[in-house]
TIZAGU-277033 format. One line per 8 residues: number of its first residue (from 1); their letters; for each residue x, y, z of N, C-alpha, C, CB. Coordinates in steps of 0.02 Angstrom, whole numbers, m for minus. Atoms other than C-alpha are relative to their C-alpha. Glycine has a CB too. Example, Ala and Ser with C-alpha at 12.3 -4.5 7.8 and 13.67 -1.06 7.14 Angstrom:
! TIZAGU-277033
1) AS) 45 m59 0 615 m225 390 45 60 0 m50 1 62 ~ m42 m59 m3 684 m53 357 m39 55 37 20 23 m71
//
This chain:
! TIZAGU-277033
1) XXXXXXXX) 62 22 m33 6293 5766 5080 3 m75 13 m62 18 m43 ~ m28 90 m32 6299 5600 5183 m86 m23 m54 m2 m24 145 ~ 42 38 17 6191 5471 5087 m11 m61 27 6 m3 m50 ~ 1 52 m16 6124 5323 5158 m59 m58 m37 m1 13 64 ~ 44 39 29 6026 5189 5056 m38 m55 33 29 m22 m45 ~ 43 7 m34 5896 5136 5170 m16 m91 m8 m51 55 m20 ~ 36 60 26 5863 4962 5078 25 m41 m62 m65 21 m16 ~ m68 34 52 5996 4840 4987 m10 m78 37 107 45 18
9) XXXXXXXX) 35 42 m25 5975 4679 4993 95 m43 m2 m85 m27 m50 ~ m72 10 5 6158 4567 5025 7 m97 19 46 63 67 ~ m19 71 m14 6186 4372 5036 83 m51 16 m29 m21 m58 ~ m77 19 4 6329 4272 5082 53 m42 m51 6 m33 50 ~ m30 23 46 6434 4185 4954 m14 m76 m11 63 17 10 ~ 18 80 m6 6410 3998 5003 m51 5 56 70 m55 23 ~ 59 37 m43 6242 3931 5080 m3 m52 m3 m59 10 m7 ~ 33 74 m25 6208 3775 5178 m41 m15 m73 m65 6 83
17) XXXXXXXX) 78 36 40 6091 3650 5065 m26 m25 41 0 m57 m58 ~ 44 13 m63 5985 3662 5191 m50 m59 m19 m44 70 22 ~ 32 45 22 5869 3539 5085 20 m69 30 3 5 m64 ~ m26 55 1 5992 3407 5099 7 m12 116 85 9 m63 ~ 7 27 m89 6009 3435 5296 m37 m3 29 23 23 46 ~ 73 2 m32 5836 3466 5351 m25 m77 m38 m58 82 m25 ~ 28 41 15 5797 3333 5249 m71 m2 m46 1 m19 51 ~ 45 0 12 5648 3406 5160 12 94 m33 m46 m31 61
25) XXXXXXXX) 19 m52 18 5582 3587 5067 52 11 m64 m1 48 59 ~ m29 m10 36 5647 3694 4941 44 77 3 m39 m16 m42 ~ m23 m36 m46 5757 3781 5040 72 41 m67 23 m58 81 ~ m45 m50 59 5884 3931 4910 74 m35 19 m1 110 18 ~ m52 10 m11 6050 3872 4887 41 26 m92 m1 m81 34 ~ m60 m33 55 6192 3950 4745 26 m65 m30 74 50 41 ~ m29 31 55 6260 3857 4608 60 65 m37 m71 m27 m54 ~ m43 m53 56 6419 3954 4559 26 m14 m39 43 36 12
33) XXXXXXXX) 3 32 72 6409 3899 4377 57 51 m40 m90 4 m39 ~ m56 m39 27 6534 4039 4314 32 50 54 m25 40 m65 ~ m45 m64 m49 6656 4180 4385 m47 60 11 76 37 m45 ~ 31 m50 m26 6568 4322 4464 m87 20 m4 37 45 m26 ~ 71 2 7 6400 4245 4459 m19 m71 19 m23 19 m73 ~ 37 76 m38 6266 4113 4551 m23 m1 m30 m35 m19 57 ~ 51 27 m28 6150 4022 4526 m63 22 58 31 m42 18 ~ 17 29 m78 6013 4038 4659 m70 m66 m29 m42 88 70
41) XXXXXXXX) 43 73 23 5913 3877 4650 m46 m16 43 40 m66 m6 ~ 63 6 m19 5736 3848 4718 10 m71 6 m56 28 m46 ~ 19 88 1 5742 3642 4756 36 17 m66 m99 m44 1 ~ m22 11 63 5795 3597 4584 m37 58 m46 m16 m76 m20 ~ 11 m61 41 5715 3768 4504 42 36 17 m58 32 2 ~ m25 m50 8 5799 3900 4445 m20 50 28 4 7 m46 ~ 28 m23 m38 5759 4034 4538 14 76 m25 18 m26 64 ~ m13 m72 15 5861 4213 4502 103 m14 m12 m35 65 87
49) XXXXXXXX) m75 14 m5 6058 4233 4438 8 58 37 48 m9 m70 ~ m21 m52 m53 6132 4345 4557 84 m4 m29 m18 m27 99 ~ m60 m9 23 6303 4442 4521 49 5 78 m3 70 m54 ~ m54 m2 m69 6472 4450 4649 m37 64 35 99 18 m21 ~ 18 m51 m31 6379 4623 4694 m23 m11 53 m34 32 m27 ~ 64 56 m51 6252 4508 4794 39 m27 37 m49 m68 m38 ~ m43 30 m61 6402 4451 4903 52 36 22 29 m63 m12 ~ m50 m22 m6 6545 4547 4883 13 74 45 16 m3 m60
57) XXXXXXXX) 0 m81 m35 6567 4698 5013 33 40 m24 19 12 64 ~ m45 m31 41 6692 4758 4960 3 46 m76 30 m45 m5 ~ 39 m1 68 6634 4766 4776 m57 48 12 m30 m78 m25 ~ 63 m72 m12 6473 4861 4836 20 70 0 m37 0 76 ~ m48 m61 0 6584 5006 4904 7 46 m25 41 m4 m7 ~ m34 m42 75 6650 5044 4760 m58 29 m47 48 m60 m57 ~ 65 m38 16 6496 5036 4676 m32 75 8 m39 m30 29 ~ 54 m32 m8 6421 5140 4767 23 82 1 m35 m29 64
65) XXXXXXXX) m61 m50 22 6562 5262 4758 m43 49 m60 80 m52 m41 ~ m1 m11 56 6508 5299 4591 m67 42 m5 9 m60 m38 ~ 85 m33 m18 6320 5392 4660 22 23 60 m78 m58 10 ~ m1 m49 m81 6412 5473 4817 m36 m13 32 m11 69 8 ~ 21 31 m54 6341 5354 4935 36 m42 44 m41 m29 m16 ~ m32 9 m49 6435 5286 5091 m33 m42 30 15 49 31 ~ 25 55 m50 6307 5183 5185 m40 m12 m40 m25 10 72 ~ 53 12 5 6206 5057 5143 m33 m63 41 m2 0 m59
73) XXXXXXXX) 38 14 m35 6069 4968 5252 m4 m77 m35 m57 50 6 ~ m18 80 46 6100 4764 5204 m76 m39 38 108 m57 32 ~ 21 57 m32 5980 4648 5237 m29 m55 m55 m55 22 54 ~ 2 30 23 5917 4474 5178 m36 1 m72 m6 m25 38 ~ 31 4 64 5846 4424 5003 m66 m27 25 39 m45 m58 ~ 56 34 m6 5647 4389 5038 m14 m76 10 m25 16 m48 ~ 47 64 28 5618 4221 4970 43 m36 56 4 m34 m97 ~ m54 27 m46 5789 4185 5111 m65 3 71 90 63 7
81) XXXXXXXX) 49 2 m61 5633 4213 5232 m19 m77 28 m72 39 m24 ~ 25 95 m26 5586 4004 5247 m42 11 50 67 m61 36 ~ 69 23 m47 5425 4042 5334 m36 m44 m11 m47 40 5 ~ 16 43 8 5364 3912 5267 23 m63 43 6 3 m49 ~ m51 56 m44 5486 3785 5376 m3 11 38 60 m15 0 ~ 6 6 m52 5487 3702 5516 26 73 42 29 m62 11 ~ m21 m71 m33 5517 3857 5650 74 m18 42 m69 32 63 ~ m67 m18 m17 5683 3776 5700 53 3 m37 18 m32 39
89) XXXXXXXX) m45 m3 65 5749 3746 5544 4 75 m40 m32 m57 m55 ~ 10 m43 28 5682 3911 5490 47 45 53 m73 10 m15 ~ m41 m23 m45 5799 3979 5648 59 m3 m22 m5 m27 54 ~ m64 12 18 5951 3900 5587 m2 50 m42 22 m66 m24 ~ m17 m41 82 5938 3991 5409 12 66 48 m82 9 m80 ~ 4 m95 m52 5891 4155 5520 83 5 26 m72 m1 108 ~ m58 m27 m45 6043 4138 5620 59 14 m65 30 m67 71 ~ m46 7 17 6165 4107 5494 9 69 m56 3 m70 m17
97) XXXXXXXX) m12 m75 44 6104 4261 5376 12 35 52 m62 37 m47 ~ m18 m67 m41 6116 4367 5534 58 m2 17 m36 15 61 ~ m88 m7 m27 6284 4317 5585 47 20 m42 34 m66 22 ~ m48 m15 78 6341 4351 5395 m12 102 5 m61 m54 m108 ~ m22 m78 27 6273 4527 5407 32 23 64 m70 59 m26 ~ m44 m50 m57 6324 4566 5578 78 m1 m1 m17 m23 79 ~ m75 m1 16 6521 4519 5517 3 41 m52 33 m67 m17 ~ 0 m31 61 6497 4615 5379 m3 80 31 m67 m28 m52
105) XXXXXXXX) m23 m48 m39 6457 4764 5505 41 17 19 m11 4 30 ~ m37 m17 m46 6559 4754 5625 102 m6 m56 m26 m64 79 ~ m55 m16 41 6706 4741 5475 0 81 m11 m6 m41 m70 ~ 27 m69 46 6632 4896 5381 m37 46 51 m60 m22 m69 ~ 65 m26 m21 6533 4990 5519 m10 62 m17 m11 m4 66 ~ 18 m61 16 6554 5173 5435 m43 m21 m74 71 54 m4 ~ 30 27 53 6478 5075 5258 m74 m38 8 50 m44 m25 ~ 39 53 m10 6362 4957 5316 m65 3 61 51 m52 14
113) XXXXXXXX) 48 m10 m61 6193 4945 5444 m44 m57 m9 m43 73 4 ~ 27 87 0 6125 4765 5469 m61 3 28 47 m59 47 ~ 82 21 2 5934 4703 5473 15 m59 6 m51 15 m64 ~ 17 84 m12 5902 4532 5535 m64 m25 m35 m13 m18 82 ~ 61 32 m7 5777 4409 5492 m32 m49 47 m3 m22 m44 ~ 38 35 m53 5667 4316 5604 m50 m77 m19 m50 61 28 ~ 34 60 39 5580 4131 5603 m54 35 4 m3 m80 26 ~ 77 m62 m5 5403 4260 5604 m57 m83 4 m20 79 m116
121) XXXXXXXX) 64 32 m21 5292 4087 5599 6 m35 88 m16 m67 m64 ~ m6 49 m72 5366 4037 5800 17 71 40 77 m79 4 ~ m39 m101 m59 5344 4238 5926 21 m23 31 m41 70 52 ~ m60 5 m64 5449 4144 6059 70 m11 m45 m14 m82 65 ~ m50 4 37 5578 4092 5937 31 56 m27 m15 m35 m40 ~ m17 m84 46 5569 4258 5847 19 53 47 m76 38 m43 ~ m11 m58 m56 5583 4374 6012 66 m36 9 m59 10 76 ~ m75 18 m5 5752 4258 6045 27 19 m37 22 m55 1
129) XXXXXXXX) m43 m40 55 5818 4304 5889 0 51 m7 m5 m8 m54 ~ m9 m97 5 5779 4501 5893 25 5 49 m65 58 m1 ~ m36 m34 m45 5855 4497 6062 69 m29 m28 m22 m15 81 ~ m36 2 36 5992 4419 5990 53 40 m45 m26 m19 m15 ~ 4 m26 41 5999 4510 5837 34 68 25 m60 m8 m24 ~ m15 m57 m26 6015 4669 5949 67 m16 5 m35 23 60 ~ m48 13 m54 6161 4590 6047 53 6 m54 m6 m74 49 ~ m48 m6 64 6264 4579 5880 8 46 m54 m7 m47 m33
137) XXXXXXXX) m9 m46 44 6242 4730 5823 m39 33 m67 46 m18 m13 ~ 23 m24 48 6095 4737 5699 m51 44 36 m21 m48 m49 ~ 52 m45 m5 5974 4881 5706 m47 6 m7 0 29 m15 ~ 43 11 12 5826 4801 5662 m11 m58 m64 m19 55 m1 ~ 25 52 42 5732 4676 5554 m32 19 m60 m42 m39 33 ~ 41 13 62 5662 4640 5388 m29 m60 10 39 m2 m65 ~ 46 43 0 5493 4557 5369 m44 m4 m61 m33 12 53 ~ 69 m18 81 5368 4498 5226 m68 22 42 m33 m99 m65
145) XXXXXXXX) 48 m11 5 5219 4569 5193 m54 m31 48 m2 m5 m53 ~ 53 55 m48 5115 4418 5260 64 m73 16 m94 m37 m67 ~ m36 39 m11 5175 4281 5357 m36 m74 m4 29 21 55 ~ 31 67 34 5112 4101 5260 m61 27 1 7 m78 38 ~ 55 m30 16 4974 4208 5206 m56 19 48 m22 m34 m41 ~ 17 m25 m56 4922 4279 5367 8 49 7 16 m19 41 ~ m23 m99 32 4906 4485 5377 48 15 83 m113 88 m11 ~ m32 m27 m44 5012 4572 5500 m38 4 77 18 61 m30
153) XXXXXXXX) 43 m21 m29 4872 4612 5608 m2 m59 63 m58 13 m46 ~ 30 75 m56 4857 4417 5691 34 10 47 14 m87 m20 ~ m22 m18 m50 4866 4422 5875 62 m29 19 m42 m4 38 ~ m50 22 m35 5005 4286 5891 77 30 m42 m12 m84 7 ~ m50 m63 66 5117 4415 5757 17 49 64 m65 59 m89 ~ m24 m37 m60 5111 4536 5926 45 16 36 m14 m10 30 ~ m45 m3 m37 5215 4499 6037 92 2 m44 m22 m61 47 ~ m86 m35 36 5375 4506 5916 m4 74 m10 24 m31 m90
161) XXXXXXXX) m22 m71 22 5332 4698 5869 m12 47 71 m52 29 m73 ~ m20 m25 m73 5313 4723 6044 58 20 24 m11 m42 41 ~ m77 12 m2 5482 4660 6070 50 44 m13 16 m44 m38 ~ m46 m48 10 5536 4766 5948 2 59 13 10 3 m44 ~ 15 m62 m56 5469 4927 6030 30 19 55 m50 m5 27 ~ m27 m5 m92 5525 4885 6195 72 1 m5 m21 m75 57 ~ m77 12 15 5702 4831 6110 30 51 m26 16 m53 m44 ~ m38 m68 47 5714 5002 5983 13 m57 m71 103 44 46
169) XXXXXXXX) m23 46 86 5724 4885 5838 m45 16 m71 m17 m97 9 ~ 39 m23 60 5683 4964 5678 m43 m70 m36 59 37 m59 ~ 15 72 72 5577 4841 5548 m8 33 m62 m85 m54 4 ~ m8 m19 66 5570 4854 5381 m51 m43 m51 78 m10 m18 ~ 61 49 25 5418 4793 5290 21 m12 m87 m92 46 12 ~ m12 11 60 5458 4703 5126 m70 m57 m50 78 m31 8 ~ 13 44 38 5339 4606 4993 26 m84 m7 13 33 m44 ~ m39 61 11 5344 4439 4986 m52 m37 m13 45 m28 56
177) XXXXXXXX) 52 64 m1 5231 4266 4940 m51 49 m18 m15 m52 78 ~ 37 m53 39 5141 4380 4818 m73 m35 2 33 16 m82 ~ 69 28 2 4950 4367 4817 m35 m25 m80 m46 60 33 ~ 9 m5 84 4893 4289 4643 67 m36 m21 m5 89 m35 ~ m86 22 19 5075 4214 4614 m39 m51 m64 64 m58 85 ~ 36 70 34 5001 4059 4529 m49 33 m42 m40 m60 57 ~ 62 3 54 4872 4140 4428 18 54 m50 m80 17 35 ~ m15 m63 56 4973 4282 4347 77 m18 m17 m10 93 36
185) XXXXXXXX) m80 6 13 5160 4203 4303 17 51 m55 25 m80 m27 ~ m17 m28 68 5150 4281 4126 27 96 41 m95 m5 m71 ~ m27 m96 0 5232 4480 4099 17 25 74 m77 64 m29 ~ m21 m31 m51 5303 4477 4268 m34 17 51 22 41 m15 ~ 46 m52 m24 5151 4543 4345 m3 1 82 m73 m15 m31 ~ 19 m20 m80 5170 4470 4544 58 51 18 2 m75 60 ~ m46 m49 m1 5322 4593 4520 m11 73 8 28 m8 m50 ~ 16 m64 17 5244 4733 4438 m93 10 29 17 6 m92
193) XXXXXXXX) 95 2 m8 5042 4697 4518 15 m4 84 m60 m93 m47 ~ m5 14 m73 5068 4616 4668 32 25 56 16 m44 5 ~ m63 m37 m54 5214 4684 4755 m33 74 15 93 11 m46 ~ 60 m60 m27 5121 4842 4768 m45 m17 40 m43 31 m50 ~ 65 30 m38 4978 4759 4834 5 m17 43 m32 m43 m16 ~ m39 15 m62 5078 4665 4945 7 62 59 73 m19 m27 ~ m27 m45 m38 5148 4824 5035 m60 14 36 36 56 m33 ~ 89 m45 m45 4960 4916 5049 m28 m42 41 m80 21 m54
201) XXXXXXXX) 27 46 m47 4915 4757 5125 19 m15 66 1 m47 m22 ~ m15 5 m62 5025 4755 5266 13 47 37 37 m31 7 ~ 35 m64 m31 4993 4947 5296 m53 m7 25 m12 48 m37 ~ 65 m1 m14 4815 4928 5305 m2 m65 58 m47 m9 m72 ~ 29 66 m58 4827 4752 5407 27 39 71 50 m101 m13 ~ m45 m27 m82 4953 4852 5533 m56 84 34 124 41 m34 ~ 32 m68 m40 4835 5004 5548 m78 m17 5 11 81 m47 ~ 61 18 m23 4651 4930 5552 8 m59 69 m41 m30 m67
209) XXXXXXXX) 9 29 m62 4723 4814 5661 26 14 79 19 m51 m15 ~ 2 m40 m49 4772 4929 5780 87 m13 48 m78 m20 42 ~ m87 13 m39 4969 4896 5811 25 44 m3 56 m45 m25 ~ m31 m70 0 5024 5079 5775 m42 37 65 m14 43 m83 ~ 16 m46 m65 4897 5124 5918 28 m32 55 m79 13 17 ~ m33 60 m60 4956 4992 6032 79 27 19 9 m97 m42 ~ m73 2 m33 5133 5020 6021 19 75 m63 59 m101 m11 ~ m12 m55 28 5158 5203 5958 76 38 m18 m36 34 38
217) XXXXXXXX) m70 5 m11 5349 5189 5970 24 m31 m31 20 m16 47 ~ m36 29 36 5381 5071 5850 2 41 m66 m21 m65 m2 ~ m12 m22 61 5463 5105 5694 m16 m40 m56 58 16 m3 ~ 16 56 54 5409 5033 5526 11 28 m36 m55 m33 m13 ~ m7 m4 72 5470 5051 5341 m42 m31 m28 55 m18 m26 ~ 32 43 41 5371 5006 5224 47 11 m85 m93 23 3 ~ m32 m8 70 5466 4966 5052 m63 15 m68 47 m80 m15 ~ 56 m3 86 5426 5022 4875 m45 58 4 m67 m78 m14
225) XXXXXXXX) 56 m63 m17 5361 5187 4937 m76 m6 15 m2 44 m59 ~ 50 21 m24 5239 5109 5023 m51 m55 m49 m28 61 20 ~ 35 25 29 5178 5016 4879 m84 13 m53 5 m27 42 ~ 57 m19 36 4994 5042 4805 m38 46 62 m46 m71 m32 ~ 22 m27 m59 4951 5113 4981 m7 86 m16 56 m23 64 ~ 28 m87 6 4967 5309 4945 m35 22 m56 58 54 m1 ~ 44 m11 64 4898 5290 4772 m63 m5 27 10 m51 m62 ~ 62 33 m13 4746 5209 4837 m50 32 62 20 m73 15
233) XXXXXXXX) 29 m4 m60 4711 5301 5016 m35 33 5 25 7 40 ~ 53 m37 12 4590 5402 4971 m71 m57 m16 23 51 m64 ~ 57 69 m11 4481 5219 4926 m8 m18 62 19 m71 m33 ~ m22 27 m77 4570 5161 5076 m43 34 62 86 19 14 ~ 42 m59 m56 4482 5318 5175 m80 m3 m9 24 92 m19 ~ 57 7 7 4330 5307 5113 m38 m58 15 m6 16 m47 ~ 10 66 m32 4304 5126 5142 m22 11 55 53 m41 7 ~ m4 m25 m67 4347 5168 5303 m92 30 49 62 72 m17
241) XXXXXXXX) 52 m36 m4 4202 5298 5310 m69 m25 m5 9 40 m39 ~ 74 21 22 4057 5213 5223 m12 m68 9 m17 15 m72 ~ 25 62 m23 4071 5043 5293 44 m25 69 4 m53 m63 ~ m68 3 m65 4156 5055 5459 m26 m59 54 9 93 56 ~ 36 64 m49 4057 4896 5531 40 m61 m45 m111 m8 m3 ~ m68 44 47 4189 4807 5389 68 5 16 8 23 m75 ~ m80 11 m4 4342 4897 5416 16 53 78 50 39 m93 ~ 23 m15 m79 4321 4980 5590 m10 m28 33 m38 24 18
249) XXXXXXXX) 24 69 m67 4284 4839 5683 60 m2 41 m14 m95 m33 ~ m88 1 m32 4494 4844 5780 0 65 29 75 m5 m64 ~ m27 m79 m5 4518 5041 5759 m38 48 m46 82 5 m24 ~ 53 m31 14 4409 5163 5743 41 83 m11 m62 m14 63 ~ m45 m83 m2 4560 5304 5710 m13 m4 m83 112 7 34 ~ 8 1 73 4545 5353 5514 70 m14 m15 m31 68 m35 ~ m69 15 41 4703 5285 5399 33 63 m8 m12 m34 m76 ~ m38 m67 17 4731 5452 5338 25 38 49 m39 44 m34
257) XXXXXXXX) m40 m10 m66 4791 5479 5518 74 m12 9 m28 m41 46 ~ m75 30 m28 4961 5385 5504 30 13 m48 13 m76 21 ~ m37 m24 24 5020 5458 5360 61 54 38 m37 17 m42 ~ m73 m50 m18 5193 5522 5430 1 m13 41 13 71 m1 ~ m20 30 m77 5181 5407 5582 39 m57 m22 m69 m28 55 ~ m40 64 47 5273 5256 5465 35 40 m48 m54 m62 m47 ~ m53 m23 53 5421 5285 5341 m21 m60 m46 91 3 25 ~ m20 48 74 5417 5215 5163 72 43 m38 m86 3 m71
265) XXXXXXXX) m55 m17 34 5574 5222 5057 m13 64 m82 30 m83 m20 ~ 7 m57 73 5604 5331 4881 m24 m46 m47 80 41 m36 ~ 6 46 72 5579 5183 4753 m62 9 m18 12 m82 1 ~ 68 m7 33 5450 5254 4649 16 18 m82 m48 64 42 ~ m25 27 70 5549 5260 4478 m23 60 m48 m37 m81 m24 ~ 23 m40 57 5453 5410 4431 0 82 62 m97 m39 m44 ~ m14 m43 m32 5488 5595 4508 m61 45 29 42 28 m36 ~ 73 m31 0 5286 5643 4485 m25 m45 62 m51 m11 m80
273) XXXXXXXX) 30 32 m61 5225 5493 4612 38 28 45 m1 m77 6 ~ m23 m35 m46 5365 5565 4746 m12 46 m3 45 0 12 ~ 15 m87 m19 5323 5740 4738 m81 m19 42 m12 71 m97 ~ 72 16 m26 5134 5655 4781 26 m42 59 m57 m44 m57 ~ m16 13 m57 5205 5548 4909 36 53 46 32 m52 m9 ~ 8 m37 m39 5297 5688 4976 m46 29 60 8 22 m29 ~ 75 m35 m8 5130 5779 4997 m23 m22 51 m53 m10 m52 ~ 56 40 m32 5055 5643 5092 63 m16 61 m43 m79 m55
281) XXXXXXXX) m32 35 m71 5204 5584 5221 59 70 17 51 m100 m19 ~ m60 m52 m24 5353 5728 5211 29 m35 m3 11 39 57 ~ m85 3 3 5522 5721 5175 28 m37 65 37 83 m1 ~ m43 10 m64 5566 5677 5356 m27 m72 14 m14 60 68 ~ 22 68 m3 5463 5494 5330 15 m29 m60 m69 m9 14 ~ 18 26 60 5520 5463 5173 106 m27 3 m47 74 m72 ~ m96 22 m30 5711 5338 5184 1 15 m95 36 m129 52 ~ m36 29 79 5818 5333 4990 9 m66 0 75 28 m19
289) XXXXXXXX) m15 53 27 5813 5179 4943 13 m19 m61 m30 m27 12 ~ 5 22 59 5868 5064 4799 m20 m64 m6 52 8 m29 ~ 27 95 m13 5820 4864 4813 64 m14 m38 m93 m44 m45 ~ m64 23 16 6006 4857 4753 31 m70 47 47 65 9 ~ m13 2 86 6071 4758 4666 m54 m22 m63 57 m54 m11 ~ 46 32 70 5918 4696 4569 m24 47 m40 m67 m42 16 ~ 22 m59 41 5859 4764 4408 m65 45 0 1 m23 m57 ~ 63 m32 m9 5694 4814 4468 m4 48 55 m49 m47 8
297) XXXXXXXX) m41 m38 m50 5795 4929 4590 m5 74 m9 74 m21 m4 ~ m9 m62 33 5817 5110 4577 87 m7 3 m43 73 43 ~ m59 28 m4 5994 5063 4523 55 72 m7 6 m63 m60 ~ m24 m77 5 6046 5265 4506 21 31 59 m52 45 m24 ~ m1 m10 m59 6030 5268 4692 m8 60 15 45 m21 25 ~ 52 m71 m7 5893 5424 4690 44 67 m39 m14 23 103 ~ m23 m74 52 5983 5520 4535 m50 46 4 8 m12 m86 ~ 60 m34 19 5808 5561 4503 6 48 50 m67 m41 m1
305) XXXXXXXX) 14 m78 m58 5793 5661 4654 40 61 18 m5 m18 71 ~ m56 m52 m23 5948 5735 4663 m24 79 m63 104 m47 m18 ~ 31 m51 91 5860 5820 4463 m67 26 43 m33 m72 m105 ~ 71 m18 m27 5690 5860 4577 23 47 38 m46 m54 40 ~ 2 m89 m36 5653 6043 4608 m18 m25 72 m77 71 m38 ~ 10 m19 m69 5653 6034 4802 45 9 23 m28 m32 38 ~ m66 1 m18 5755 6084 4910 48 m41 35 4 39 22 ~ m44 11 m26 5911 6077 4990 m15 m51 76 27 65 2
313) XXXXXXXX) 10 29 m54 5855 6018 5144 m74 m72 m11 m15 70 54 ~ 64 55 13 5701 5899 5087 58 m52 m22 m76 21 m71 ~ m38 45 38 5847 5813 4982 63 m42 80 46 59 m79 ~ m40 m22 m55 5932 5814 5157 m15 m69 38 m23 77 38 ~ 85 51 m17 5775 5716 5233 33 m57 m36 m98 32 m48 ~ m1 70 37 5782 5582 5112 48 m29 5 m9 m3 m63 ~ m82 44 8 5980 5545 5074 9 m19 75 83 57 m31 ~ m35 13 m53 6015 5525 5254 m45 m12 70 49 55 4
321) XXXXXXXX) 30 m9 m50 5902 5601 5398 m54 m38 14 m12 53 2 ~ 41 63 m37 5771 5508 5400 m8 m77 8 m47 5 m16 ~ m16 71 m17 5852 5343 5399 37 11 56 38 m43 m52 ~ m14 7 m80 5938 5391 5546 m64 m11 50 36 70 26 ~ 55 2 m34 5793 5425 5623 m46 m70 16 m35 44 m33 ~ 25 43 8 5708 5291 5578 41 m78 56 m1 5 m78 ~ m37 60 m23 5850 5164 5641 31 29 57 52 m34 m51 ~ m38 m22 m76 5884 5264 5791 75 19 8 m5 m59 49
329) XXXXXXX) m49 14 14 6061 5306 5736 12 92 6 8 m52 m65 ~ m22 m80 2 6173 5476 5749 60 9 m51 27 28 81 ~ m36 m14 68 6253 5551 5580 91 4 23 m36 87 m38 ~ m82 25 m41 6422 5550 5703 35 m77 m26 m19 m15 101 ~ m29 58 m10 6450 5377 5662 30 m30 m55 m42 m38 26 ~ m13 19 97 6451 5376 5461 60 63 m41 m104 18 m56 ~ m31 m79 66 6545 5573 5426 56 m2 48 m56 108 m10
//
């Protein structure tokens, strides 16, 4: 059974210090302080150690060998987003992760399926780079949650998911610039609180604000199995219902409408929430993912599911089919 892991995250070995050339921010750069391990460094904070897995293609491979998986879907590390920065400086970074994964493709292209990132605070800048992006071979983008704490929904956010509609360019909605960061450091929590929150938030901003009716053609992932979003959409619906002069004011279609018009991945860590997400989107919206290599990953690369009473063909769905789907892609190209 072809497997494809929908959602891996991959960096290049040496990064610019972009700090030192922009002249300003606290732009991620590696410190490789021992053998088969960084540094990544925030300005002068510590930030996350990352292992050769986090660069090495090759090395992944094999890995992944080891869970009978063959493809996996690369794209940048979040915090590598620099929406915060200037929008041409935030271009440079863009280009230089996209040119890392699209060589990394076009090496590997039966292993590998490349996601760009975009400067998301400049839509003329950002539509250059997804056309771009196309031209070299990636299949779509990865985006945060909110962009400098702005929901998906804002009108000048538009015209890039236009773009990507009109272009076929999958996106891939990821967490990021957690809400609360600053007021909850202790036990991890914008990890284990927020990042959920995050996700439902840029479901709900993308469907009250009426961009799934607008452009009915685009594709969207949402990571983390959507996040707190299917737990919750039954609040989410009701809201909806009993104060629709609040959240009706854009789109007046009910939420519980677009279940199984958007894909979220498998990462739900527990085999009882997917059988309930099932329920609510189907097998045929639902990608395998792992957030590999980090430990808060499903680092088994969907053992769990392979142990979950369903069948043959739901398991079918997940490992493979509906990430084709999703990224517009034909199972010809990986078997």
């Amino acid at each position: 059974m072809l497997k494809i892991d929908s959602h891996t995250h991959i960096l290049p070995k040496k990064l610019p210090h972009w700090s030192k050339k922009f002249g300003y921010g606290d732009f991620i750069y590696l410190q490789h302080h021992k053998k088969g391990a960084a540094k990544m460094m925030k300005g002068n904070q510590f930030f996350r150690e990352i292992e050769e897995n986090c660069w090495d293609p090759e090395l992944r491979i094999e890995e992944y060998k080891a869970f009978n998986t063959k493809v996996q879907v690369v794209c940048t590390v979040p915090v590598m987003f620099s929406y915060w920065a200037k929008s041409l400086d935030c271009l440079t970074v863009s280009e230089f992760l996209n040119d890392h994964i699209a060589e990394i493709v076009t090496k590997y292209p039966k292993n590998y399926i490349g996601l760009g990132t975009l400067p998301m605070q400049d839509a003329e800048l950002a539509v250059e780079e997804l056309e771009r992006c196309k031209k070299i071979g990636l299949k779509g983008i990865q985006i945060g949650s909110n962009i400098n704490d702005e929901n998906l929904n804002e009108d000048r956010f538009y015209p890039i998911f236009e773009a990507c509609e009109k272009l076929g360019m999958a996106i891939l909605v990821h967490p990021w610039n957690m809400m609360g960061m600053k007021q909850m450091q202790r036990y991890w929590l914008p990890w284990l609180v927020s990042m959920p929150a995050e996700t439902s938030r840029a479901i709900c901003s993308m469907i009250f604000g009426g961009i799934f009716e607008r452009l009915p053609k685009l594709r969207v992932n949402f990571a983390h199995a959507g996040g707190s979003f299917m737990s919750t959409i039954g609040r989410i619906e009701h809201g909806f219902n009993c104060r629709p002069d609040l959240v009706a004011i854009d789109n007046d279609v009910n939420p519980r409408n677009y279940l199984g018009k958007f894909w979220v991945d498998s990462i739900t860590h527990d085999p009882m929430m997917l059988e309930y997400v099932i329920k609510l989107q189907g097998t045929k919206r639902i990608t395998l993912g792992s957030d590999y290599p980090f430990p808060l990953g499903d680092l088994e690369i969907g053992k769990f599911i392979e142990e979950m009473d369903i069948s043959q063909e739901s398991k079918e769905d997940i490992f493979s089919n509906s990430t084709l789907e999703w990224l517009d892609l034909d199972k010809k190209l990986f078997v």
